[in-house]
C-alpha positions in Angstrom: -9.4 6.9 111.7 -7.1 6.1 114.7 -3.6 7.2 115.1 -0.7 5.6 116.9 1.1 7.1 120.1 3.9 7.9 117.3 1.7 9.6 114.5 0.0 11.8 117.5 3.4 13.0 118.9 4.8 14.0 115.9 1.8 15.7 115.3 1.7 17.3 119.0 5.5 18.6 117.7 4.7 19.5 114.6 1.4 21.8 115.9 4.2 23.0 118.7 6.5 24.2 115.9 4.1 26.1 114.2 2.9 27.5 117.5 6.3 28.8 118.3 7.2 29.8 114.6 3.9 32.4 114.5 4.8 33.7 118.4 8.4 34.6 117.1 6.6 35.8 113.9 4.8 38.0 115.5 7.0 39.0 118.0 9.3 40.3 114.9 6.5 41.7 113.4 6.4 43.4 116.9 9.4 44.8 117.0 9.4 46.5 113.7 6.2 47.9 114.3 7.7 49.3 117.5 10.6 50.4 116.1 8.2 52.5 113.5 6.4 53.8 116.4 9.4 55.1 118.3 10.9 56.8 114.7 7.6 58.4 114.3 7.3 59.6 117.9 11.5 60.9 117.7 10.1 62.8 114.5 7.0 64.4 116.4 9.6 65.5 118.9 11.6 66.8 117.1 9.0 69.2 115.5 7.6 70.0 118.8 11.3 71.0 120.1 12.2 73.0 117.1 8.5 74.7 117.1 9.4 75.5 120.9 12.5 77.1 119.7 11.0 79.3 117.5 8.3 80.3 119.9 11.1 81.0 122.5 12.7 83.0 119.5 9.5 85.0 119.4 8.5 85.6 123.0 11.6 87.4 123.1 11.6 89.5 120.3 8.4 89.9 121.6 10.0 91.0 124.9 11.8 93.4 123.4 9.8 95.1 121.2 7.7 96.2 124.6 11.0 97.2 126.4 11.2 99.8 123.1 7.5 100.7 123.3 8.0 101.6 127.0 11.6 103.6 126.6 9.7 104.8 123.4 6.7 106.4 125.5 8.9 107.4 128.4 11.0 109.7 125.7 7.9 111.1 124.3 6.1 111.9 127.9 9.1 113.8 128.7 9.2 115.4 125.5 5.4 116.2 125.4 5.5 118.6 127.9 8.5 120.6 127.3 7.4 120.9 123.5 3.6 122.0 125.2 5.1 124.6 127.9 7.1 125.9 124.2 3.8 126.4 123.0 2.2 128.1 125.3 5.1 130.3 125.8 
């Protein structure tokens, strides 16, 4: 089977068609797979920043509760030993 100059380049353009067709196909295909990936990595970083936020939240109650544990024993050191010398009196 032989094919004219004619047949062959219509041929050649119709193989070049499809070529381009499936490289913009997969180019969109692409795209919306990127555009998935960067939703999904917005969401992760959102739950990361909001987790941080609560840790924060927490490190300083945190903080605080061992500012009241040290004013607590500081009050009861002082108190100790006047209540003991009241004792022994």
């Amino acid at each position: 089977m032989t094919f004219d100059a004619g047949t062959l380049v219509t041929l050649g353009l119709a193989g070049v068609a499809v070529i381009v067709w499936l490289v913009r196909l997969e180019g969109r295909v692409n795209n919306k797979a990127s555009s998935e990936i960067v939703s999904a990595l917005t969401a992760v970083v959102t739950a990361l920043q909001a987790k941080e936020a609560g840790h924060d939240q927490t490190r300083d109650e945190v903080i605080r509760l061992q500012e009241q544990i040290k004013h607590l024993t500081n009050l009861i050191e002082r108190l100790l030993p006047a209540s003991r010398r009241k004792v022994s009196e």
